[in-house]
C-alpha positions in Angstrom: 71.1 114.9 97.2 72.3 115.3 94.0 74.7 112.4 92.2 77.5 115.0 92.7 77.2 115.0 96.4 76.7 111.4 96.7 80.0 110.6 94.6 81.7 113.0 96.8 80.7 111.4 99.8 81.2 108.2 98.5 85.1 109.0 97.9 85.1 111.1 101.0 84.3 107.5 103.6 87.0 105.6 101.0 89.5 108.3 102.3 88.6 108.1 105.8 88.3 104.3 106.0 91.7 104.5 104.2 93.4 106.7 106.6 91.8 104.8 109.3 93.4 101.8 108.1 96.9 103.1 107.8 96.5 104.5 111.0 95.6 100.9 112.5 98.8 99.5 110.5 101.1 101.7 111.6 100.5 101.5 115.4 100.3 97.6 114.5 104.0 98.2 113.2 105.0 100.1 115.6 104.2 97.8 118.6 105.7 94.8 116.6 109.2 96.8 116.3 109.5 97.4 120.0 108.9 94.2 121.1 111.4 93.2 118.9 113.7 96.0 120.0 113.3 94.9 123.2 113.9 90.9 122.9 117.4 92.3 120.4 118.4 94.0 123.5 121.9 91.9 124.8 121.9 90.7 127.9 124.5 91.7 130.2 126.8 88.7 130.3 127.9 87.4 134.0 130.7 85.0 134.3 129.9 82.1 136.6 131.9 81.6 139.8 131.6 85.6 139.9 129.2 86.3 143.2 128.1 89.5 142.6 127.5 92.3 145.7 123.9 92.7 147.6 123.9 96.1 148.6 120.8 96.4 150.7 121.3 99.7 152.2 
């Protein structure tokens, strides 16, 4: 192999490992952001005293 091919390579895994990276990052990110969505959500607020209906048909 010539030193050509070997510096290609070589540059070649940095991309991949890069990419691979980001990759890992982003799906990281994007897990974090829904759980946060999720715990942002507002909870339907219920007045107390108010019995609310069972339907259980």
């Amino acid at each position: 192999m010539s030193r050509t091919d070997e510096v290609v390579s070589r540059a070649l895994a940095v991309v991949a490992a890069s990419r691979a990276l980001r990759e890992k990052h982003e799906k990281h990110r994007r897990e974090v952001y829904k759980r946060v969505q999720i715990a942002s959500l507002k909870r339907p607020s219920i007045p107390k005293g108010i019995q609310l209906r069972l339907n259980l048909q």
